[in-house]
C-alpha positions in Angstrom: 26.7 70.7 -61.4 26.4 68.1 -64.0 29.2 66.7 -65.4 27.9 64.0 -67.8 29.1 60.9 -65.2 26.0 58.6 -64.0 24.4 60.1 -61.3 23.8 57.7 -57.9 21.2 59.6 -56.2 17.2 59.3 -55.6 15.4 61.3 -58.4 11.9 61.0 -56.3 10.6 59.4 -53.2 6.7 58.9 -52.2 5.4 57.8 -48.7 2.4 55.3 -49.0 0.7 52.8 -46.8 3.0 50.6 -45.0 6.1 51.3 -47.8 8.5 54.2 -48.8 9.3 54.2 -52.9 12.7 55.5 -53.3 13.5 55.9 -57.1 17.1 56.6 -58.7 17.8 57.8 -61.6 19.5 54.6 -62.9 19.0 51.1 -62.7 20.3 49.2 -59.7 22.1 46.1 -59.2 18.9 43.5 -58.2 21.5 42.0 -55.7 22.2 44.5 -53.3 18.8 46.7 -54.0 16.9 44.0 -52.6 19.7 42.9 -49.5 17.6 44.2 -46.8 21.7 44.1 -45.0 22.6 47.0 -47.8 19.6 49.4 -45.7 19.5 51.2 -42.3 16.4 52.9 -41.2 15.7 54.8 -37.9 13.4 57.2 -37.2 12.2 59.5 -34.5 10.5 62.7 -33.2 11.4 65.7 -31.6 10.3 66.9 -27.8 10.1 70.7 -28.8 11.4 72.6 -25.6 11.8 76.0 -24.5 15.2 75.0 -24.5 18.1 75.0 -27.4 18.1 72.0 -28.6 15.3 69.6 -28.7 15.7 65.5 -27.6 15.4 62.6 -30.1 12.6 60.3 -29.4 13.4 57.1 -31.2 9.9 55.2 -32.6 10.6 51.8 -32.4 7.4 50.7 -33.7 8.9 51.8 -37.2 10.8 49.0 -38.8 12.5 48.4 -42.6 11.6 44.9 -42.3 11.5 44.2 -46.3 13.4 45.9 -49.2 12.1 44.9 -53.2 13.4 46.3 -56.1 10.4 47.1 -58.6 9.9 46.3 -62.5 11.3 49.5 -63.3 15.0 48.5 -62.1 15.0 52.1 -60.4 12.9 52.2 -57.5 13.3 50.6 -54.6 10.1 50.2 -52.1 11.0 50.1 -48.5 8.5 48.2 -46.4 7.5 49.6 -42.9 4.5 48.5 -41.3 2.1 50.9 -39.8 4.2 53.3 -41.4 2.8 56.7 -39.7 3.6 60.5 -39.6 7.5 61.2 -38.1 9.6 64.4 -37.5 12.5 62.7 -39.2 13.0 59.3 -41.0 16.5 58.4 -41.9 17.6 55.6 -44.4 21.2 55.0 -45.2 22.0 52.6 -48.8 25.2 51.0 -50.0 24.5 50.0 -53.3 25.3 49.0 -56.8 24.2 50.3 -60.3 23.0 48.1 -62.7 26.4 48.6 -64.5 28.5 47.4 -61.0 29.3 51.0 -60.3 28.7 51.1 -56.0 27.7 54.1 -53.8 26.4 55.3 -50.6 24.0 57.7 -49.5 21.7 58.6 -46.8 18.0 59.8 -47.3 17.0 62.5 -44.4 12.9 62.8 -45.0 10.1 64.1 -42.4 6.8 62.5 -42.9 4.0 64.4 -42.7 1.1 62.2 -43.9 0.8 58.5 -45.6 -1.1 58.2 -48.3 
């Protein structure tokens, strides 16, 4: 529930061409949103089996290879190219507000179509 205290979580993200927005609802600290070290991406598909369980198929053609902080001070675009469709895309942060406040958080996000 809301308590009034800053929240440090993504209000929105969109998947386009080549790039993942992620947007917060505060600013961010310029400094660590755009230290591409403050970011871990992987990604991967499933094999769906008649089995329980289904195997991890890492795609190693998808790479965070360039983090930017927009004008807003909010969003932060992620920039993968040839960016495509995935079962599950995973980005963990460590970051800063814009008031020096720092948190963590991982983003867990199937992509079903780039725009």
């Amino acid at each position: 529930r809301y308590t009034g205290k800053p929240v440090h979580l993504p209000q929105s993200l969109k998947v386009m061409k080549d790039r993942i927005e992620v947007e917060f609802y505060e600013p961010l600290s310029p400094a660590e949103a755009n230290d591409l070290t403050k970011y871990k991406f992987g990604a991967w598909n499933l094999k769906w089996t008649s089995n329980y369980g289904s195997p991890e198929i890492p795609l190693k053609d998808l790479k965070l290879e360039k983090v930017e902080l927009l004008e807003d001070g909010k969003t932060v675009a992620l920039h993968v190219p040839n960016l495509h469709p995935a079962h599950m895309v995973q980005v963990d942060y460590e970051l800063k507000s814009a008031k020096g406040q720092a948190f963590t958080g991982r983003i867990d996000h199937t992509i079903h179509e780039v725009d």
